[in-house]
matplotlib code that plots the C-alpha trace (Angstrom):
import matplotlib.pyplot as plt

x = [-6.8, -4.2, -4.8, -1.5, 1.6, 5.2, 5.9, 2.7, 3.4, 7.1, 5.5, 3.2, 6.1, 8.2, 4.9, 4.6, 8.1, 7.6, 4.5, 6.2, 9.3, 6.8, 5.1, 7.9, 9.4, 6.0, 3.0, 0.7, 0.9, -2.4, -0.1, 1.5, -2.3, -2.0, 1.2, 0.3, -2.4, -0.5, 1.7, -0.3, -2.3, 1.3, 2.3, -0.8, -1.3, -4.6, -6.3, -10.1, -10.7, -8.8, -11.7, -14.3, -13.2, -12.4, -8.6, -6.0, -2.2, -1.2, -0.1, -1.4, -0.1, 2.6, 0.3, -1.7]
y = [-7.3, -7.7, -8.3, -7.4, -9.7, -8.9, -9.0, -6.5, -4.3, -4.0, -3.4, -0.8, 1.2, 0.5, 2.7, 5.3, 6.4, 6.4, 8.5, 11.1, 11.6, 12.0, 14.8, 16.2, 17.0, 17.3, 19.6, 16.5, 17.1, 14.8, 11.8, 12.2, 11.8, 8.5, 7.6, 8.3, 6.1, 3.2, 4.2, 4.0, 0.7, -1.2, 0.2, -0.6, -4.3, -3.4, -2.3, -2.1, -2.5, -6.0, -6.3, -5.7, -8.1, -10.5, -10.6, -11.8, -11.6, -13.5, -11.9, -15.2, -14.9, -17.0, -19.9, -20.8]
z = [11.2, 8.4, 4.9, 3.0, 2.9, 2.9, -1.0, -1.6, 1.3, -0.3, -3.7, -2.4, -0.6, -3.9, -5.5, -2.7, -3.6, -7.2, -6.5, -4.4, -6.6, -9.4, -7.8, -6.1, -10.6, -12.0, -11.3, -10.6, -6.8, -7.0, -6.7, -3.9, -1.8, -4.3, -3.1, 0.9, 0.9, -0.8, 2.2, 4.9, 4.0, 3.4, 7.2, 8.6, 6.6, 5.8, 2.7, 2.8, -0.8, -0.5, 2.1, -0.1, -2.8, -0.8, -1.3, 1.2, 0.2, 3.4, 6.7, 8.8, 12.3, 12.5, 14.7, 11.9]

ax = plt.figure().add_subplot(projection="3d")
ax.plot(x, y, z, "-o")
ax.set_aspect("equal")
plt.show()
């Protein structure tokens, strides 16, 4: 089950880092949980809110 394209899994990697350096010079270590699940749903391709909503950002296998 995949639900993220390539473009929004590089975004949300993009905003995983952001998050982690921000926490890493701030004392808001709040956003690095942020920035691991923005992680973890661009490595695994799926993000259950998208589910929820109904969104699909692509990630078709490549016979359809």
């Amino acid at each position: 089950m995949c639900n993220i394209g390539k473009i929004d899994k590089v975004i949300r990697l993009i905003i995983a880092l952001a998050l982690f350096a921000a926490a890493a010079l701030t004392p808001y270590w709040w956003l690095a949980i942020i920035g691991l699940v923005a992680a973890g749903t661009a490595l695994i391709g799926f993000c259950p809110l998208y589910k929820i909503i109904g969104l699909d950002t692509g990630c078709k296998p490549e016979g359809e």
